[in-house]
C-alpha positions as CSV (number, residue, x, y, z in Angstrom):
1,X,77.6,166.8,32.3
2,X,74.6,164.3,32.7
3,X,74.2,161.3,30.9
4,X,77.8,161.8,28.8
5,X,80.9,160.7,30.2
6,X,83.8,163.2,29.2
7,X,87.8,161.9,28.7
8,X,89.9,163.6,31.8
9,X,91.7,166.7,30.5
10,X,95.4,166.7,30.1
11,X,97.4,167.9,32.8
12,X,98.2,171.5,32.6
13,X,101.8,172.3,32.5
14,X,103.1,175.4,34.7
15,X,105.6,177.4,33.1
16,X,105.6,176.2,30.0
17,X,104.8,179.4,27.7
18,X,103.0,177.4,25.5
19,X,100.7,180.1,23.7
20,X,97.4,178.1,23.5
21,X,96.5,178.1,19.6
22,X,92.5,178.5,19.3
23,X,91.1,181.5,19.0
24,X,87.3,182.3,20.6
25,X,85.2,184.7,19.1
26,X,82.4,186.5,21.3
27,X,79.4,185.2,21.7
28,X,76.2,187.2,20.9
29,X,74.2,188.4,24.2
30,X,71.5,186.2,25.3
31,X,68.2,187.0,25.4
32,X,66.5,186.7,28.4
33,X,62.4,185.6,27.9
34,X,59.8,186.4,30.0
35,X,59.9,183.7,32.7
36,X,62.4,185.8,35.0
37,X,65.7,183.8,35.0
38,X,65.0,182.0,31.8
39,X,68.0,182.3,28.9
40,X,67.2,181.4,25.5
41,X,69.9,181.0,23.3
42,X,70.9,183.6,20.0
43,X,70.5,183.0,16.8
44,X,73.5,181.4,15.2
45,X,73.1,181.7,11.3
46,X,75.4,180.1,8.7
47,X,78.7,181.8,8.9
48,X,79.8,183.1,5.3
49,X,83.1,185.6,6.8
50,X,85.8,183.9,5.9
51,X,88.5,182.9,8.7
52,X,90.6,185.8,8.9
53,X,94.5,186.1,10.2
54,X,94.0,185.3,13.7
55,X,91.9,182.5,12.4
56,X,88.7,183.9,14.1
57,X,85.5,183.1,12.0
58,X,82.8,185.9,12.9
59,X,79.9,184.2,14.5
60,X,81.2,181.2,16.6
61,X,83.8,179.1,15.0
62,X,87.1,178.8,15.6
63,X,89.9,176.9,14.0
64,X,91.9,174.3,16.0
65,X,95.5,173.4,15.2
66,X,95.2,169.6,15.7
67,X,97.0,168.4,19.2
68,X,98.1,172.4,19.8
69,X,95.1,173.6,22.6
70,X,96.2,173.0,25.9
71,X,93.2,175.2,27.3
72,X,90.5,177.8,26.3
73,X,88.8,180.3,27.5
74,X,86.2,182.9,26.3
75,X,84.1,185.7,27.2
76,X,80.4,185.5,27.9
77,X,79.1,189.5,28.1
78,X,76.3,189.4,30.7
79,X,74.6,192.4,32.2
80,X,77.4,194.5,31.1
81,X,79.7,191.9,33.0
82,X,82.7,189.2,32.2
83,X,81.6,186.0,33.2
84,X,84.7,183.5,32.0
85,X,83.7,180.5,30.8
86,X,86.9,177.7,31.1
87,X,87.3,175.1,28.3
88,X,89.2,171.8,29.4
89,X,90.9,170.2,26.2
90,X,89.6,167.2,25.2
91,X,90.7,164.7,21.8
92,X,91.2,168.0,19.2
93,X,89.3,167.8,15.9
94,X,91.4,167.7,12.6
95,X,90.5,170.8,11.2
96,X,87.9,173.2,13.5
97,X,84.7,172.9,15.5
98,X,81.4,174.8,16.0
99,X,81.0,176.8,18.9
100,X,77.0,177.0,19.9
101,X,75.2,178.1,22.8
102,X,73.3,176.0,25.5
103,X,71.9,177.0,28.7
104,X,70.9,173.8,29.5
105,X,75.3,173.4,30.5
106,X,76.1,174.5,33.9
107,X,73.2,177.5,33.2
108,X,74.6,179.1,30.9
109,X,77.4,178.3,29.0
110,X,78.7,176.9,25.6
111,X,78.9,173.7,23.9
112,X,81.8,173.3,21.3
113,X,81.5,170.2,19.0
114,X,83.2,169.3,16.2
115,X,81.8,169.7,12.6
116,X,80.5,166.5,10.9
117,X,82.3,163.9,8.9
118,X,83.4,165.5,5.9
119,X,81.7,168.3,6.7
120,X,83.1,172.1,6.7
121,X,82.9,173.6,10.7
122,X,79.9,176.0,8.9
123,X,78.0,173.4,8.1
124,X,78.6,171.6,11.2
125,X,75.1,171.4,13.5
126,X,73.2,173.7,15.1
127,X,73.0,174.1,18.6
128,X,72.9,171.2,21.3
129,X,74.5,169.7,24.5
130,X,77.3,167.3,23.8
131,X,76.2,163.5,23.4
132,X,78.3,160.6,24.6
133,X,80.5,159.5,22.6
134,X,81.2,163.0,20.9
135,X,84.8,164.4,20.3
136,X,85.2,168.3,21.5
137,X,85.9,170.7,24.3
138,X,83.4,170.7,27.6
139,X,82.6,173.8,28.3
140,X,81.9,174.7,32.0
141,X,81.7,177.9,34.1
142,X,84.5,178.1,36.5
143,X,83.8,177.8,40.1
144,X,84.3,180.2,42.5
145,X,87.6,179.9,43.8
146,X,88.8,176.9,41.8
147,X,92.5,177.7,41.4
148,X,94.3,178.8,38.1
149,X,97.1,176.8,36.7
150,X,100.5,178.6,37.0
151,X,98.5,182.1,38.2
152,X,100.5,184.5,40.4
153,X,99.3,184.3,44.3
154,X,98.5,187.7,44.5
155,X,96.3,187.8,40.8
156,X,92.8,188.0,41.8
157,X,90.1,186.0,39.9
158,X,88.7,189.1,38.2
159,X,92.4,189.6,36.9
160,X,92.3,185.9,35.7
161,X,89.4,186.6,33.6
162,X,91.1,187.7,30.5
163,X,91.4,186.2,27.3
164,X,93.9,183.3,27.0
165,X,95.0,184.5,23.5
166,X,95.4,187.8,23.9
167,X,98.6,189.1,22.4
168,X,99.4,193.0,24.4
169,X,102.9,194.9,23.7
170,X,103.7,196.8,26.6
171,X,106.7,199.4,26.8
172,X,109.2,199.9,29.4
173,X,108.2,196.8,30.6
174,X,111.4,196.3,32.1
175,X,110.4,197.5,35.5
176,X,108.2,199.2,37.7
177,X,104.2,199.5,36.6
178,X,105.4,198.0,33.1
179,X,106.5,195.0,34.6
180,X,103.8,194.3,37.2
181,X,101.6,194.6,34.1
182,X,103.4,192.1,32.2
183,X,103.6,189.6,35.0
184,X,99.3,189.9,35.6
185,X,98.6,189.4,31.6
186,X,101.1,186.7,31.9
187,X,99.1,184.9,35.2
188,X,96.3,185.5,32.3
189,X,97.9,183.2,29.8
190,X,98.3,186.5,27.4
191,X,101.3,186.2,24.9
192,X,102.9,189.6,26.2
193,X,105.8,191.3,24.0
194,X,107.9,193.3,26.4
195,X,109.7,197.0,24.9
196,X,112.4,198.8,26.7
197,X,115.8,199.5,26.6
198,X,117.2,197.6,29.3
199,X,118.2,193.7,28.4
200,X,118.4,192.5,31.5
201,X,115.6,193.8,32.7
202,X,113.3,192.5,29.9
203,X,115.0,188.9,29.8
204,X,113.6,189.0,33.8
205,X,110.5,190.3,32.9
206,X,110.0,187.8,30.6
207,X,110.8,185.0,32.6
208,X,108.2,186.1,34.9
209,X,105.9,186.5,32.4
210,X,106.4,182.9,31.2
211,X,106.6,181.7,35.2
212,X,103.1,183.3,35.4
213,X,101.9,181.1,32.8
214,X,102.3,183.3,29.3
215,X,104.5,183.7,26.7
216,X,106.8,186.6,26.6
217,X,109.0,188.2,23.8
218,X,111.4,190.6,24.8
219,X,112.0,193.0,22.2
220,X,115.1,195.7,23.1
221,X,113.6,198.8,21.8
222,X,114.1,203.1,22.5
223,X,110.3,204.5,22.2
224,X,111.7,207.5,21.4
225,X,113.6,206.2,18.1
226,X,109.8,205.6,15.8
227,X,112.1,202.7,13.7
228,X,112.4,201.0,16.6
229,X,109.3,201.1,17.5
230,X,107.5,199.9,14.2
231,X,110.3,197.4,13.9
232,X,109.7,196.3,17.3
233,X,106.1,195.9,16.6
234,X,106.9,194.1,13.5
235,X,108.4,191.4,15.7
236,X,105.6,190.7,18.3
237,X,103.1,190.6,15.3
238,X,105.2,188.1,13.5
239,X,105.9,185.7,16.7
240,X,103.0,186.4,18.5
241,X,100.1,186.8,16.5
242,X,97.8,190.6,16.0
243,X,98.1,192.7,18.8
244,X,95.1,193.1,20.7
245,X,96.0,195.4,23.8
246,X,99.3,198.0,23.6
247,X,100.0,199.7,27.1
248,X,102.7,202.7,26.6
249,X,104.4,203.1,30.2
250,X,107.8,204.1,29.1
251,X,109.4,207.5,30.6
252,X,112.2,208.9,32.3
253,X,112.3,212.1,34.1
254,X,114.9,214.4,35.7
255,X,114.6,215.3,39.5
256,X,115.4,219.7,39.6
257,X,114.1,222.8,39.5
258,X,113.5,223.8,35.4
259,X,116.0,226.2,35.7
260,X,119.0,223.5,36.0
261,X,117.4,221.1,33.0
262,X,119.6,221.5,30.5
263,X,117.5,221.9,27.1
264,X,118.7,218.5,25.6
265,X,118.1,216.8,29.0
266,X,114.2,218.4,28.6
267,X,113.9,217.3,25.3
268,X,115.0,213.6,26.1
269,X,112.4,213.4,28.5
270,X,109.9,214.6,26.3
271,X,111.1,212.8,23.7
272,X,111.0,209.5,25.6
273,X,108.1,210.3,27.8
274,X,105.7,212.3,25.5
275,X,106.5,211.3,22.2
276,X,107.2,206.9,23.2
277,X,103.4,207.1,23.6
278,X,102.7,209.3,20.4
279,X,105.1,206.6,18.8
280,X,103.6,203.7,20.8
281,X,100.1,204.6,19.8
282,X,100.8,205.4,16.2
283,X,102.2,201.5,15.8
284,X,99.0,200.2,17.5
285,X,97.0,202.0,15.6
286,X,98.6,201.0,12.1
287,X,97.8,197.8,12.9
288,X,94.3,197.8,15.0
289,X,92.7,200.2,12.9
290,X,92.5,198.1,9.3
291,X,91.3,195.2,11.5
292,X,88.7,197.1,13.8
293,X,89.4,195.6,17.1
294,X,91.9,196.6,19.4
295,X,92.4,198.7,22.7
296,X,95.6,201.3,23.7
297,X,96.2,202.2,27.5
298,X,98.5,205.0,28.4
299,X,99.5,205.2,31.6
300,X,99.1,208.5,33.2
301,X,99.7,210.4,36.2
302,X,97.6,212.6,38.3
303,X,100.4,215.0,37.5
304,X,99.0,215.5,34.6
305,X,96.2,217.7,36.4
306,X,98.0,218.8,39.7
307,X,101.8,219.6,38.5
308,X,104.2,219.1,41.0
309,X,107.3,221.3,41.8
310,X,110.9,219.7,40.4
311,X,108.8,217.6,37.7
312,X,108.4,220.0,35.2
313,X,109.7,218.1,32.2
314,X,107.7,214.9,33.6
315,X,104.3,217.0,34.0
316,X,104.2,218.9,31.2
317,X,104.8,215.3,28.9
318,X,102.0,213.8,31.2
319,X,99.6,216.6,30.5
320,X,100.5,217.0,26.6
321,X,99.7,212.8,26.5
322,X,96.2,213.6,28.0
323,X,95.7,216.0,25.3
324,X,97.2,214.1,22.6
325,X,95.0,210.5,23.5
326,X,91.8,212.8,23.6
327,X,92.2,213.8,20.1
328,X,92.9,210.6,18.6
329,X,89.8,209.6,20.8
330,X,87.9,212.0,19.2
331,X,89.1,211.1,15.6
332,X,88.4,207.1,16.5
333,X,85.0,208.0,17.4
334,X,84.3,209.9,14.2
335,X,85.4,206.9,11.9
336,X,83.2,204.8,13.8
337,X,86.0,203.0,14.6
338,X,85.7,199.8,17.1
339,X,89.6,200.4,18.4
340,X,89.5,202.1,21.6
341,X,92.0,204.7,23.9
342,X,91.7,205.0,27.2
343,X,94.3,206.4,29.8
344,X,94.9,205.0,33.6
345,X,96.0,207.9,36.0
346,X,98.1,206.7,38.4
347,X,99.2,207.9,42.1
348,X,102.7,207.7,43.5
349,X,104.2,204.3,42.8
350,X,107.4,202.6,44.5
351,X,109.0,201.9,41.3
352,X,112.5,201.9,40.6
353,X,112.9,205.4,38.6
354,X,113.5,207.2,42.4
355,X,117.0,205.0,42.5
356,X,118.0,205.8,38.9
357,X,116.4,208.9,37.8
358,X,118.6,211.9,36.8
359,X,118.5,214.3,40.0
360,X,120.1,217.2,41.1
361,X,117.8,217.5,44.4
362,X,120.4,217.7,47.7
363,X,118.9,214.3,49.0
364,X,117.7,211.2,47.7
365,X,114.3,211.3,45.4
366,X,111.2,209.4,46.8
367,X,107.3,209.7,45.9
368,X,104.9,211.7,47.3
369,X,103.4,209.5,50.1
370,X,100.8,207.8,50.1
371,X,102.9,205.3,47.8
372,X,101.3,202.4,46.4
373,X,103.0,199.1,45.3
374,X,103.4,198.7,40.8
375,X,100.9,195.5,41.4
376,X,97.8,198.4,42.7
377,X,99.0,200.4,39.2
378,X,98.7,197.0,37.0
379,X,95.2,196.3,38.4
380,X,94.3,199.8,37.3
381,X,96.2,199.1,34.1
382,X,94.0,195.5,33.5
383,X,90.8,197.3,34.3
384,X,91.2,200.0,31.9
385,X,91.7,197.3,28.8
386,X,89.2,195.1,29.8
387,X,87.1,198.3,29.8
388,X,88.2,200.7,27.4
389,X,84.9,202.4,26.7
390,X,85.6,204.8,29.7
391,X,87.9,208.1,28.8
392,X,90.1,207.2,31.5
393,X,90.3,205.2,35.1
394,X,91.8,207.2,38.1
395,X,93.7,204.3,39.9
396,X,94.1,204.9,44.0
397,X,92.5,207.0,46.7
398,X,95.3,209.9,46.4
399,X,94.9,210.2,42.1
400,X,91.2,210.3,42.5
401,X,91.5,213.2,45.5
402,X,94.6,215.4,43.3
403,X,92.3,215.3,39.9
404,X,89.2,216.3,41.9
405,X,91.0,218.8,44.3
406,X,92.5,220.7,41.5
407,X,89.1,220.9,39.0
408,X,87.0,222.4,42.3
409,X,90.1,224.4,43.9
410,X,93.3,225.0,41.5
411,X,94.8,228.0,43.2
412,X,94.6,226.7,46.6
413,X,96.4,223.4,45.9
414,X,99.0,225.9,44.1
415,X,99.7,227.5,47.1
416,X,99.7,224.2,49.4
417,X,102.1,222.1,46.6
418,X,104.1,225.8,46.7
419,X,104.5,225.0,50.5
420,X,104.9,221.1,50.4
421,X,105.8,220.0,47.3
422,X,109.6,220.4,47.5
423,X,109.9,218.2,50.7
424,X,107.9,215.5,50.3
425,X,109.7,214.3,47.2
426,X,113.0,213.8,49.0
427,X,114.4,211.5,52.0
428,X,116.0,213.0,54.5
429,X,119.2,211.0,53.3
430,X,121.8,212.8,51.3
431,X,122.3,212.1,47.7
432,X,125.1,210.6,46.1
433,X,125.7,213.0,43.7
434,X,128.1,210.5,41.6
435,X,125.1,208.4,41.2
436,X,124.1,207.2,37.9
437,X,121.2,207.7,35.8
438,X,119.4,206.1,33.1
439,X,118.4,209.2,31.1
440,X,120.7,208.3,28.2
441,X,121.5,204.7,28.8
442,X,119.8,202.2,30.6
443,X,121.1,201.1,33.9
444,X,119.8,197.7,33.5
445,X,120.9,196.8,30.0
446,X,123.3,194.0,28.4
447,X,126.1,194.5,31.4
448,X,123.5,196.1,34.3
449,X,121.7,194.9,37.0
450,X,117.9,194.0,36.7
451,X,115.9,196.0,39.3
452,X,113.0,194.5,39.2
453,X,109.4,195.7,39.6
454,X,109.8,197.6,43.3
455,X,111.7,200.4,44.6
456,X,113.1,200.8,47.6
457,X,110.2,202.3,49.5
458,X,107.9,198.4,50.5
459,X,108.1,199.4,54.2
460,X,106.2,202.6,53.2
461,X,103.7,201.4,50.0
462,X,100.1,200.0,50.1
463,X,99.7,196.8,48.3
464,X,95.8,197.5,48.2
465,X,93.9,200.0,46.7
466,X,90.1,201.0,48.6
467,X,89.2,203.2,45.7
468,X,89.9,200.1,43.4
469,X,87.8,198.2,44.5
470,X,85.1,200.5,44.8
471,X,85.6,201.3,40.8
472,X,84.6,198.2,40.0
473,X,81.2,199.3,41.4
474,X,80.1,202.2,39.4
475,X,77.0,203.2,41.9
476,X,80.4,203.9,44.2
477,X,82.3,206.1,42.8
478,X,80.8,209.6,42.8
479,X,79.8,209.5,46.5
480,X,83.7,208.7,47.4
481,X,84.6,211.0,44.8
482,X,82.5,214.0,46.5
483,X,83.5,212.7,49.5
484,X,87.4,213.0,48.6
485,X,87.1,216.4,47.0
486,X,85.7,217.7,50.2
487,X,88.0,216.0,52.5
488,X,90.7,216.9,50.2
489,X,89.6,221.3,49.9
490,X,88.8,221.5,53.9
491,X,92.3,219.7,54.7
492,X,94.0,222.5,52.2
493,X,92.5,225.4,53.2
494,X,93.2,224.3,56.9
495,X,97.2,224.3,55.9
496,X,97.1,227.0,53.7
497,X,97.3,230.8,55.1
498,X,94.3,233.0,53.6
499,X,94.3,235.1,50.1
């Protein structure tokens, strides 16, 4: 900054898992005057709310454990954008510090000072550039590019954005999409509490989670068992803080035509897969719903819309989650309710499940190609709590074209899926058919193996996502969309035989 010379920062430390201990709240929008280009600051009036659990004072202050920040960051909404804003620490005030707005630092941006001798942080100044001399945090935008302590090489710096003191629970996070997910919120500094069954799975998610930079809490939990859950929830509240973002991704699934599901094998599917979310969500909502804040992300399937053969315990719990998350939608919105719901359908994913899945098919399980790697299902996963205010987020090329096919042609892709669908989930190696499943017990618990994030499909999965991209610009998306629903209804009826 011009004219004040600023302390150098501490050096970050990779790894560490230090949760960083200062809360942000959002700034108000700017208001742009009439000289194009020209930001004039909001208004920031005395702040009478007192600081609440998360020690978050409504209107820009923010309490600082002395000596505890290691690094800030907070969310400027511009032009229905997130621009972050990094905070480097600098000598920490005893007790809190003002958080203002100036556009006069690095355009626009936000000076944080600390509040005046014997002075309470509401009483502290009004808004103004630092001054040499002063104590505080520099604000400055990041630059394009400028790397991010202990991030994850393959986290973007839209992924990086998100808020450094986020606390997100996120089930069956011991592998697959749940994983991927935990290891991005962790490159975001997040303090991530990790639920599934398996325990050694979740104590190598969480090292990843803490490798990437966040704090993790592995919590050993059955979403199908609702004590569990609400105990497990107790837990991440108590160690981690109020939980800001809960992403239900837990299921299992059985791999057979319906006729050879036995009815308790059925029902632990759709107790795991249907009602963990309708347990998940309930535990979220408990505890987002007094505070007002707060955002749940299921993680769908196109199945939902376009059943496959051999799936029909998995479908059906896909499609009764699509109706279940609309209604509590619904009920949100009628309250007036700031918590939000939003649901991420995903494509075919090389995940573990196709190694460990119950399945009864004569050769080995796989998903239906085009297969994309768990880190393209996280992005989605990211995107959709960043920006909850959309119903839901149709992650990958192949979801987008299934959802769309099926709404403009339903009986033609029956008849095509009728044809196909048996053969393309299955190698053309035999199953072992002593394998062992996870559908009562988890293969990767106290005395398993951890399996990690991938399945055994790499050679075959796309690490990159067209259609992602593209969703981040809005003006994009229907022409693909119509393009995709054509490509996908002319490519159908040339494979299919006529009525």
């Amino acid at each position: 900054m011009p004219g004040a010379a600023q302390p150098p920062p501490p050096p970050h430390r990779p790894g560490s898992g230090h949760r960083t201990a200062a809360l942000l709240s959002e700034t108000t929008q700017p208001k742009t005057s009439g000289r194009r280009g020209r930001v004039s600051p909001p208004h920031v009036g005395p702040a009478a709310t007192p600081l609440d659990e998360r020690g978050v004072l409504q209107r820009h202050v923010v309490r600082i454990e002395p000596g505890a920040a290691q690094e800030l960051h907070h969310v400027h909404r511009r032009g229905g954008d997130a621009h972050r804003l990094a905070v480097d620490r600098h000598p920490a005030p005893a007790a809190g510090v003002r958080v203002d707005h100036d556009p006069r630092l690095s355009g626009h941006a936000t000076s944080v000072r600390p509040p005046a001798a014997g002075r309470t942080p509401e009483a502290s100044g009004g808004p103004g550039p630092f001054r040499p001399g002063d104590a505080g945090y520099l604000v400055r935008r990041r630059r394009p590019g400028a790397p991010v302590p202990a991030a994850d090489p393959g986290v973007t710096r839209r992924e990086r954005r998100g808020s450094m003191t986020q606390t997100v629970v996120i089930t069956g996070a011991s592998a697959g999409i749940g994983r991927a997910t935990a290891r991005l919120f962790g490159a975001r500094g997040a303090a991530v509490g990790l639920l599934a069954r398996g325990r050694a799975g979740l104590d190598a998610a969480a090292r990843e989670v803490e490798e990437a930079g966040g704090t993790a809490l592995p919590v050993v939990t059955d979403m199908s068992d609702p004590a569990q859950v609400e105990a497990a929830a107790d837990a991440v509240e108590e160690a981690l803080g109020p939980i800001d973002v809960w992403v239900n991704v837990a299921f299992t699934s059985v791999f057979a035509p319906f006729t050879e599901i036995a009815p308790e094998e059925f029902a632990r599917v759709t107790e795991v897969t249907y009602l963990g979310f309708v347990n998940g969500t309930r535990a979220a909502l408990t505890r987002m719903v007094p505070r007002d804040r707060g955002t749940v992300v299921q993680v769908g399937s196109a199945m939902a819309y376009r059943a496959i053969p051999l799936q029909s315990a998995y479908c059906g719990a896909k499609a009764a989650i699509n109706g279940f998350t609309s209604s509590v939608r619904t009920e949100l919105m009628h309250s007036g309710s700031r918590v939000r719901i939003t649901v991420a359908q995903m494509p075919a994913v090389n995940t573990p499940q196709f190694s460990w899945v119950l399945s009864r098919l004569p050769n080995e399980p796989q998903p239906v190609p085009p297969i994309y790697q768990p880190e393209v299902a996280a992005r989605g996963v990211l995107l959709a709590a960043d920006r909850p205010g959309r119903r839901e987020r149709w992650v990958g090329a192949s979801a987008m074209a299934t959802i769309l096919g099926n709404k403009i042609a339903p009986a033609l892709l029956d008849r095509y899926v009728a044809r196909t669908g048996v053969d393309s989930q299955q190698t053309s190696r035999k199953a072992d058919p002593q394998r062992p499943d996870n559908l009562w017990q988890p293969l990767d618990g106290e005395d398993g193996t951890d399996h990690g994030a991938h399945g055994v499909f790499d050679d075959r999965s796309h690490g990159r996502s067209f259609q992602q991209a593209l969703a981040r610009r809005p003006w994009a998306v229907p022409a693909l969309a119509a393009g995709l629903a054509v490509a996908v209804t002319a490519a159908v009826r040339g494979r299919c035989p006529g009525r």
